[in-house]
C-alpha beads as a LAMMPS data file, in Angstrom:
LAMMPS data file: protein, C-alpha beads

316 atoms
315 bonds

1 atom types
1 bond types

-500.0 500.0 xlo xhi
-500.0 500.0 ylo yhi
-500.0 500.0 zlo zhi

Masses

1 110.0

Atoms # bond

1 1 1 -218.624 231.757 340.777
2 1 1 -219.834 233.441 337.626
3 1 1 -216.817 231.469 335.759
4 1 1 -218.422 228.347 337.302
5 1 1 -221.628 228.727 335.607
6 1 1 -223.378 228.206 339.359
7 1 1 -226.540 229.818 338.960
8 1 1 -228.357 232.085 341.357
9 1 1 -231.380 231.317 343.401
10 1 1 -233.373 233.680 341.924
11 1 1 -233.485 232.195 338.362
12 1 1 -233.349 228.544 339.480
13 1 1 -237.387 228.292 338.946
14 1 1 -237.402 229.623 335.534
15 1 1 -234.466 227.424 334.681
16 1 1 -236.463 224.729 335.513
17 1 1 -239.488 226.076 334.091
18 1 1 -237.420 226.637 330.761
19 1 1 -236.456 222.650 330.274
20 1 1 -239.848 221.718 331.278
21 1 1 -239.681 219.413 333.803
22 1 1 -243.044 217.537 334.908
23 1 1 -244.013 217.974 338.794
24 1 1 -246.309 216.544 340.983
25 1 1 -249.368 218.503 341.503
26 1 1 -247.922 219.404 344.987
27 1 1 -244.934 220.626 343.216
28 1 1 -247.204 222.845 341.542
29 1 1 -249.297 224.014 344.011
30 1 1 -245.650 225.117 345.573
31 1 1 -245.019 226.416 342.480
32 1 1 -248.033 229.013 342.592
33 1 1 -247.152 230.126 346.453
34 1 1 -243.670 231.052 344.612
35 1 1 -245.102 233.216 342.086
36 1 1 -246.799 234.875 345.041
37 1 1 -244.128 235.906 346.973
38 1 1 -242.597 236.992 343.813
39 1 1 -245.412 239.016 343.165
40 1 1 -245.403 240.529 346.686
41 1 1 -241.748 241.498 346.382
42 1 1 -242.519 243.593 343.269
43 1 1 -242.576 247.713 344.216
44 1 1 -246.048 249.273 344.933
45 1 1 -246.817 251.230 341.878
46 1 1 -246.487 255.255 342.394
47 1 1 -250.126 256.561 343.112
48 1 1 -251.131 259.497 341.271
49 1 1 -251.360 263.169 342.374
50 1 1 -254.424 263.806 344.193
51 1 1 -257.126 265.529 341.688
52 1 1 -257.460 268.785 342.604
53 1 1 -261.536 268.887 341.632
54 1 1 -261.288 266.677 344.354
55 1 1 -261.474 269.559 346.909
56 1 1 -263.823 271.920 344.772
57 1 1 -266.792 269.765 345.424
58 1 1 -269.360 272.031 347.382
59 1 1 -270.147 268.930 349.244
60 1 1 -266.862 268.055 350.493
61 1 1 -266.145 265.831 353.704
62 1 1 -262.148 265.626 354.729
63 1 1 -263.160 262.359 356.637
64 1 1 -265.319 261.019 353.607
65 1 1 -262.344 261.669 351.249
66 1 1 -260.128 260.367 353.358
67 1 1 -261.656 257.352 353.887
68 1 1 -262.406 256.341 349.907
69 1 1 -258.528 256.939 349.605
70 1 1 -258.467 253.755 351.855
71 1 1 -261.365 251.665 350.142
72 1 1 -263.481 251.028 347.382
73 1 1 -262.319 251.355 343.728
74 1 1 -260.072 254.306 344.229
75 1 1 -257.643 252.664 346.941
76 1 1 -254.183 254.199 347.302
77 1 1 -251.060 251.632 348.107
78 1 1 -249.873 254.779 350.209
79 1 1 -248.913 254.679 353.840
80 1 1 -250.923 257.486 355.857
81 1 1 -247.424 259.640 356.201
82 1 1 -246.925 259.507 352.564
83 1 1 -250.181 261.465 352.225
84 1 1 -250.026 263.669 355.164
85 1 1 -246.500 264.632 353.347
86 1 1 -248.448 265.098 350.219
87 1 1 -251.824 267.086 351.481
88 1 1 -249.116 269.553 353.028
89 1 1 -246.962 270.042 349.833
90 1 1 -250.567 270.409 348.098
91 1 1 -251.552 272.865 351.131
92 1 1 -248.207 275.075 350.659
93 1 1 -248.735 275.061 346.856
94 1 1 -251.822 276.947 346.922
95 1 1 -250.725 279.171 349.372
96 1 1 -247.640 279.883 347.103
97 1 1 -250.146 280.713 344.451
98 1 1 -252.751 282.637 346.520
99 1 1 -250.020 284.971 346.998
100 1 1 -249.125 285.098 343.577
101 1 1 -252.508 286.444 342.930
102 1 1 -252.393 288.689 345.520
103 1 1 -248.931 290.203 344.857
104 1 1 -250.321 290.166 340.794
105 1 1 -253.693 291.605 341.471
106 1 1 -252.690 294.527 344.675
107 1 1 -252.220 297.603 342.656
108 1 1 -254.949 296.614 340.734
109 1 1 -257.232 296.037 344.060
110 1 1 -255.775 299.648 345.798
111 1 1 -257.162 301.339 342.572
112 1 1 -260.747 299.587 342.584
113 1 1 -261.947 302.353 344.663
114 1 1 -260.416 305.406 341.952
115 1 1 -261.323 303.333 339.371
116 1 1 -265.238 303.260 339.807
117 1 1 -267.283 305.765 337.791
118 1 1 -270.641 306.375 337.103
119 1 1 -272.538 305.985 340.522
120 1 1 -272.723 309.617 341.021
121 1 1 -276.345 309.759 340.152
122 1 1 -277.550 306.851 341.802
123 1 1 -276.013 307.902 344.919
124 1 1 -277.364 311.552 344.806
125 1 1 -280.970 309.789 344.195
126 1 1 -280.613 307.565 347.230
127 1 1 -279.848 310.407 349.494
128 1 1 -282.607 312.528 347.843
129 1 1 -285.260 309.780 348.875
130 1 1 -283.712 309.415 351.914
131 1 1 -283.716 313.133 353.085
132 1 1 -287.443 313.379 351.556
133 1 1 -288.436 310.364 353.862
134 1 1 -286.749 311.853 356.397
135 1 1 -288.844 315.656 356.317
136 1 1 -292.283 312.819 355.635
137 1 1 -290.911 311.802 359.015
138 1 1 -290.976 314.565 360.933
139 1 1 -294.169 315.897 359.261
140 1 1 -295.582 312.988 360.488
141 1 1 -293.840 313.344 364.050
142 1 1 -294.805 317.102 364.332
143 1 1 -298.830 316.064 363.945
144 1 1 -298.826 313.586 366.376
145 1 1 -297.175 315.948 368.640
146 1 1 -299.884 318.596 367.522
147 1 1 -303.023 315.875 367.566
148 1 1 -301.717 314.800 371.160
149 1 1 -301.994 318.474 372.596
150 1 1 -305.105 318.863 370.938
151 1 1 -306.363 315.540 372.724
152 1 1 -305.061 316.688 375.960
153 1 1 -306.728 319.844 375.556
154 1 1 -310.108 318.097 374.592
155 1 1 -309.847 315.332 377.580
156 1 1 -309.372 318.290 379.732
157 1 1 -312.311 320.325 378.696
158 1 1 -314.203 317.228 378.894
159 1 1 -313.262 316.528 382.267
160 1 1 -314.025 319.794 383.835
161 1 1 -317.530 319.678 381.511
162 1 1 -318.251 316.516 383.872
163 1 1 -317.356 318.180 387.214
164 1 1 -319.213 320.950 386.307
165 1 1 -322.453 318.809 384.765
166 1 1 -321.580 317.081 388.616
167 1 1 -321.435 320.208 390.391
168 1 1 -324.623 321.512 388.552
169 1 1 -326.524 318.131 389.809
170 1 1 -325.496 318.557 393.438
171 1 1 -326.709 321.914 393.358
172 1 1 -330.199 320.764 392.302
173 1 1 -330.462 318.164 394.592
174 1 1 -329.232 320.956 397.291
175 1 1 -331.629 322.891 396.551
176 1 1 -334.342 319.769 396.845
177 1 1 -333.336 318.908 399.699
178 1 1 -333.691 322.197 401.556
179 1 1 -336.448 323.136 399.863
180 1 1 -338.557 319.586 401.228
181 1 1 -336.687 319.853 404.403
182 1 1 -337.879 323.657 405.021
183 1 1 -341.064 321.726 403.873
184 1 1 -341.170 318.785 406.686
185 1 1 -340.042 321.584 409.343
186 1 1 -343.112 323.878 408.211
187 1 1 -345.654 321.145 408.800
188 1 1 -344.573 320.424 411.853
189 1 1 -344.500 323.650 413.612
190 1 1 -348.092 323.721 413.168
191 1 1 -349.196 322.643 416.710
192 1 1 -352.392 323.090 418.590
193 1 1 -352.266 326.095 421.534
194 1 1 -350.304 325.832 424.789
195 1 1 -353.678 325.512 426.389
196 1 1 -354.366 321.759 425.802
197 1 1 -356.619 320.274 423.186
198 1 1 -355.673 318.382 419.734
199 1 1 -353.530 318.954 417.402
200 1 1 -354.588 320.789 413.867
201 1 1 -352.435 319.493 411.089
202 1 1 -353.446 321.681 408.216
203 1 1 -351.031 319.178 405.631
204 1 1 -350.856 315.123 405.449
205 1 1 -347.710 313.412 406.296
206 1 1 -347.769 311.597 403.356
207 1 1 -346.927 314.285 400.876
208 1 1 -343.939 314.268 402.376
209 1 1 -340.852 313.460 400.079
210 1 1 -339.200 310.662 402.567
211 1 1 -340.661 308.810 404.768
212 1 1 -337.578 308.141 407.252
213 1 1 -337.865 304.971 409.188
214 1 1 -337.402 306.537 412.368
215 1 1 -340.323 308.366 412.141
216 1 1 -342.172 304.788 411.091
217 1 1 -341.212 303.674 414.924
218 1 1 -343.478 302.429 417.352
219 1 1 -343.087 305.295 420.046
220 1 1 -344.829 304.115 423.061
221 1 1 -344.179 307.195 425.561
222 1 1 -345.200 309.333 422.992
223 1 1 -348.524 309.487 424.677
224 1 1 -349.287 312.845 426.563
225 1 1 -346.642 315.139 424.621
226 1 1 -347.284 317.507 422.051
227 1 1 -343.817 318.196 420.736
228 1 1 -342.478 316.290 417.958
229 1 1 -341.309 312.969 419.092
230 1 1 -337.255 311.607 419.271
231 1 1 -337.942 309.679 416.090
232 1 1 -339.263 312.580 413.608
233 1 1 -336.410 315.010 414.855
234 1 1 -334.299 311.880 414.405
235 1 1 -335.020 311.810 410.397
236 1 1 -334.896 315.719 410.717
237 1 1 -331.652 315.765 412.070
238 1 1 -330.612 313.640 409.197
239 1 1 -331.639 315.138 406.379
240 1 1 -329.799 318.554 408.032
241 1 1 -326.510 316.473 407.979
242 1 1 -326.868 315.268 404.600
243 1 1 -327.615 318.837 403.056
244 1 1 -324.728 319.963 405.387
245 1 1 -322.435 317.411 403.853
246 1 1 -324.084 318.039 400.242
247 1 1 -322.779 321.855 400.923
248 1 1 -319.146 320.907 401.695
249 1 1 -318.701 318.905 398.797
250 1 1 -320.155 321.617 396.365
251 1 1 -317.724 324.195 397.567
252 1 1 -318.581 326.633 400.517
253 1 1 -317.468 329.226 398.249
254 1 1 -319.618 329.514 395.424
255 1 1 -321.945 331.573 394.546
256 1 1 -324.343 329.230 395.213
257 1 1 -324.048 328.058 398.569
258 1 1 -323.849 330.995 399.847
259 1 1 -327.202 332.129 398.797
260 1 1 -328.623 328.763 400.459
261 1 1 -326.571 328.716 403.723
262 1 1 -329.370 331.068 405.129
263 1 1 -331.890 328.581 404.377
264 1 1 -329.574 326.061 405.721
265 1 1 -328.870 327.629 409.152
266 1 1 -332.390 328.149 409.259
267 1 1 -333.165 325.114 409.051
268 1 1 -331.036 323.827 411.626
269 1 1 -332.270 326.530 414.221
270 1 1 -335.675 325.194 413.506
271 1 1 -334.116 321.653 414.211
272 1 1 -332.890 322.959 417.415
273 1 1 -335.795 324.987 418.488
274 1 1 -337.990 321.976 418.269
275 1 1 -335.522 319.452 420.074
276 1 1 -335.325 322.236 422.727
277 1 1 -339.324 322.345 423.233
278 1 1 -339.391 318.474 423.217
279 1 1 -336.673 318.299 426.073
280 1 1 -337.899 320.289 427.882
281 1 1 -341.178 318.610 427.428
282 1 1 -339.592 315.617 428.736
283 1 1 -337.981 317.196 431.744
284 1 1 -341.366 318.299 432.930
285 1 1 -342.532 314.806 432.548
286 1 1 -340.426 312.982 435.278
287 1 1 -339.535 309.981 435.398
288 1 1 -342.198 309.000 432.097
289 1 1 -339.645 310.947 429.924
290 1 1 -336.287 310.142 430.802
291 1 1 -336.177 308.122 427.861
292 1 1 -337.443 310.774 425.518
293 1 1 -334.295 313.135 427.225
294 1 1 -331.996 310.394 426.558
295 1 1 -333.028 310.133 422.752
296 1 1 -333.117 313.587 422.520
297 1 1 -329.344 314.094 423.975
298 1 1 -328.390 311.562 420.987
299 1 1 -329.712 314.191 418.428
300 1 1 -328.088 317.170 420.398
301 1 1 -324.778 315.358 419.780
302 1 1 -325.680 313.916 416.233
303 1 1 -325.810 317.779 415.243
304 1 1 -322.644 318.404 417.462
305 1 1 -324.799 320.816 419.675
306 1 1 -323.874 319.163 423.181
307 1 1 -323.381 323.178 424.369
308 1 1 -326.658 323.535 423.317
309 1 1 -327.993 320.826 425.321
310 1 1 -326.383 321.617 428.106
311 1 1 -328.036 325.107 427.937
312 1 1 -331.102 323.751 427.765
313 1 1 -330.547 321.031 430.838
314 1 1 -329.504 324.562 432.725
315 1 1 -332.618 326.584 432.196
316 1 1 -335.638 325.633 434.818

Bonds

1 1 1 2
2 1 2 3
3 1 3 4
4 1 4 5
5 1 5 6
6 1 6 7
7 1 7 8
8 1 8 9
9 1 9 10
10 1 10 11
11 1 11 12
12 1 12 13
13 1 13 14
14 1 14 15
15 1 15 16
16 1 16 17
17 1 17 18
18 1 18 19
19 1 19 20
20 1 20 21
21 1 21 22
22 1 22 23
23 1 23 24
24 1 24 25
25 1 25 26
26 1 26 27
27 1 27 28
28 1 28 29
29 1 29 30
30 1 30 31
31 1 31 32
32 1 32 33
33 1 33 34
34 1 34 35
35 1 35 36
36 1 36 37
37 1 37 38
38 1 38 39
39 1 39 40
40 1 40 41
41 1 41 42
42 1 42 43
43 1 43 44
44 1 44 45
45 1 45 46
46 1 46 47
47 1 47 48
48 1 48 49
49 1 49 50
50 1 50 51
51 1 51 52
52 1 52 53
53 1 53 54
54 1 54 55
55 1 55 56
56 1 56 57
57 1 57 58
58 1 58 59
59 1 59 60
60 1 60 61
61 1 61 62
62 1 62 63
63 1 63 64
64 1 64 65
65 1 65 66
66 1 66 67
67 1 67 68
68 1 68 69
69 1 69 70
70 1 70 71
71 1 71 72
72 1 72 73
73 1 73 74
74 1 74 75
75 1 75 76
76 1 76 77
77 1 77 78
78 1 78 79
79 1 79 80
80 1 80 81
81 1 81 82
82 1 82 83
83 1 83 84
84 1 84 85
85 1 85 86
86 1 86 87
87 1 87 88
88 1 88 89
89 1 89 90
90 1 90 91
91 1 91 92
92 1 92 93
93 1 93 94
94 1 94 95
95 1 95 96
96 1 96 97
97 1 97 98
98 1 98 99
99 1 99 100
100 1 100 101
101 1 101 102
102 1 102 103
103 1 103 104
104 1 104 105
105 1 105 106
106 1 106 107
107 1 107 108
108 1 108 109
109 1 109 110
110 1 110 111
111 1 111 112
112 1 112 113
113 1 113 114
114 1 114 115
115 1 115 116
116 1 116 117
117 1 117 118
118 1 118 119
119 1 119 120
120 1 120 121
121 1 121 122
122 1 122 123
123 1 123 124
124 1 124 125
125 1 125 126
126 1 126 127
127 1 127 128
128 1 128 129
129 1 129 130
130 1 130 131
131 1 131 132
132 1 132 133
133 1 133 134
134 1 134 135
135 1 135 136
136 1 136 137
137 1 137 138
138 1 138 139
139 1 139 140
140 1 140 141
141 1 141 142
142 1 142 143
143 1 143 144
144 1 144 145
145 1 145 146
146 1 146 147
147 1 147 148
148 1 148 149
149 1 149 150
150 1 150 151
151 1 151 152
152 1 152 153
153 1 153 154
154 1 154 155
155 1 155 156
156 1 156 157
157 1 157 158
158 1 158 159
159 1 159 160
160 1 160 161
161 1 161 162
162 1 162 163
163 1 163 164
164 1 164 165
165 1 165 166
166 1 166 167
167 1 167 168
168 1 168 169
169 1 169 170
170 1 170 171
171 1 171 172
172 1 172 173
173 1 173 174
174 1 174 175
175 1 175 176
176 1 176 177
177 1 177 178
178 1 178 179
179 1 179 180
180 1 180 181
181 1 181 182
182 1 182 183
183 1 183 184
184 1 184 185
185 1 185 186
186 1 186 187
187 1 187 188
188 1 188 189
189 1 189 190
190 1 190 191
191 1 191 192
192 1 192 193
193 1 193 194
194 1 194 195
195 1 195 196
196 1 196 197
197 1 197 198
198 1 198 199
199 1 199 200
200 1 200 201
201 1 201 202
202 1 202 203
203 1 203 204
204 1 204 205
205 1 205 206
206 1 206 207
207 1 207 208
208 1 208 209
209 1 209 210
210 1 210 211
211 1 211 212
212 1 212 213
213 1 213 214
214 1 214 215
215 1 215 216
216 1 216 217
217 1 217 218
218 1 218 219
219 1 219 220
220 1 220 221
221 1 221 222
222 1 222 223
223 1 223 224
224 1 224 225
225 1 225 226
226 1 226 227
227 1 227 228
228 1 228 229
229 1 229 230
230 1 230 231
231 1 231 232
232 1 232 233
233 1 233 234
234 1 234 235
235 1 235 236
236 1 236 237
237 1 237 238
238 1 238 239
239 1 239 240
240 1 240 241
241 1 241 242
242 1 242 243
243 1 243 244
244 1 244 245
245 1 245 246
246 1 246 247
247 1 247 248
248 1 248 249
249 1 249 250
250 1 250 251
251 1 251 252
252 1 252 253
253 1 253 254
254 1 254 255
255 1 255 256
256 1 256 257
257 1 257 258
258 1 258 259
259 1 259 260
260 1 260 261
261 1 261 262
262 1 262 263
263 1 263 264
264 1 264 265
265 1 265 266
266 1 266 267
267 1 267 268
268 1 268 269
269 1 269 270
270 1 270 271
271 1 271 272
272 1 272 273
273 1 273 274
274 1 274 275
275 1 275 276
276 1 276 277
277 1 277 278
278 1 278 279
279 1 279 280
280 1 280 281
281 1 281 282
282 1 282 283
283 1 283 284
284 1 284 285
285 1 285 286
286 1 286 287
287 1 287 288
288 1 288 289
289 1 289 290
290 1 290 291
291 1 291 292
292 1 292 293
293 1 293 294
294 1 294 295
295 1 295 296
296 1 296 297
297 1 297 298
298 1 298 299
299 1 299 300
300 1 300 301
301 1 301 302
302 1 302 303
303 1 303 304
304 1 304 305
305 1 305 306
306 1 306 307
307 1 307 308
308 1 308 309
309 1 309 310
310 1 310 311
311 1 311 312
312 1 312 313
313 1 313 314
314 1 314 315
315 1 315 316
């Protein structure tokens, strides 16, 4: 065929194109779509290696990069294998070199640590400051141990300085109390004689120190008897309790309250000597002082003398 001159298919348009024959404008416009396919047929040219300040940007984004490689003015005519083939040669050529560095650089890196000089100093000054802040430390540690037994010591002595300003109180107020109580009991001992008449009070009621509001009641059997009346020996009673109580809470055993339980017991004999005269004051009265005995038993067992009352109830 090459003897016959017969040319090939792929030449016949520029053949035709050389002797410059005149076609239709369809002819052309088939003419261009020819060119085209021509053009298409051509090989895709070979893209370049990827830059490699490409991947040193501080702000790079694998999907970003990825993605411009596919659009915009840096397009690659690559297929997506071609470059996974190429990222992974690229990926096993900087391995290959990081471990030319290392295998370059080891002896060098096992003698860093021999080969540093001159720190001596600065080293020995650190742990200088560090062992002085360490003593400041326990300075510092041993005072506040120090200040807190000190404060300790000082609450302490300032508690027991308030129990004993306390104590020292309660003992006054002891010592008032019996005193006006040994007072109240005086003033009413003083009674006229067995004999009948009135009654001398040598000293007013009102100087005493409490007025007790069972003594302020309206007794209406008192009429007639001349012994102190269930109301008075009420309040007595009373007071006696509360200096009893006043006693216990001071301490039995000081000094103290043992120089006033005389004056105590005293008192409370006097108590009882008077409640005695009044019951039997009532018995003698019948049936107009039943209540008076009554009122009277209350106090007996108020003072926790019931024995005593029933003594009393015994004797004609």
């Amino acid at each position: 065929m090459a003897q016959l001159g017969i040319p090939s298919p792929a030449f016949s348009r520029p053949a035709s194109s050389s002797y410059g024959f005149n076609l239709p404008s369809s002819s052309a416009s088939s003419s261009s779509s020819a060119g085209d396919d021509d053009d298409d047929d051509e090989p895709l040219p070979f893209p370049a290696a990827l830059a490699r300040r490409d991947f040193l940007a501080p702000d790079f984004d694998p999907a970003a990069y990825l993605s411009a490689l596919h659009s915009g003015p840096t397009v690659r005519h690559q297929t997506l294998e071609d470059l996974r083939t190429e990222l992974r040669d690229r990926s096993s050529a900087i391995s290959a070199e990081l471990l030319e560095l290392v295998n370059s650089n080891y002896t060098s890196f096992l003698s860093l640590g021999d080969e540093l000089k001159g720190g001596e100093e600065r080293v020995e000054d650190v742990r200088v400051a560090l062992l002085g802040f360490k003593r400041a430390i326990l300075e510092v540690q041993s005072r506040v141990r120090e200040r807190r037994v000190e404060v300790g010591a000082l609450n302490e002595e300032l508690r027991s300085v308030k129990s004993a300003v306390e104590t020292g109180r309660s003992m006054l107020e002891l010592d008032e109390r019996v005193t006006a109580l040994e007072a109240r009991l005086a003033v009413d001992s003083i009674t006229k004689p067995t004999n009948g008449g009135t009654l001398h009070e040598e000293f007013d009621d009102s100087e005493s120190e409490e007025d007790d509001e069972d003594e302020e009641e309206d007794d209406s059997d008192d009429d007639g008897f001349v012994s102190s009346s269930p109301g008075k020996l009420v309040g007595l009673a009373r007071d006696y309790i509360y200096i009893d109580r006043l006693a216990t809470s001071i301490g039995r055993d000081t000094p103290f309250v043992k120089k006033m339980e005389e004056r105590i017991m005293r008192c409370r004999n006097t108590i009882l000597l008077d409640l005695s005269t009044a019951l039997k004051e009532a018995r003698k009265a019948g049936t107009r002082g039943q209540g008076r005995i009554i009122r009277f038993l209350a106090i007996y067992r108020l003072l926790d003398a019931q024995a005593e009352a029933v003594r009393v109830l015994k004797e004609k």
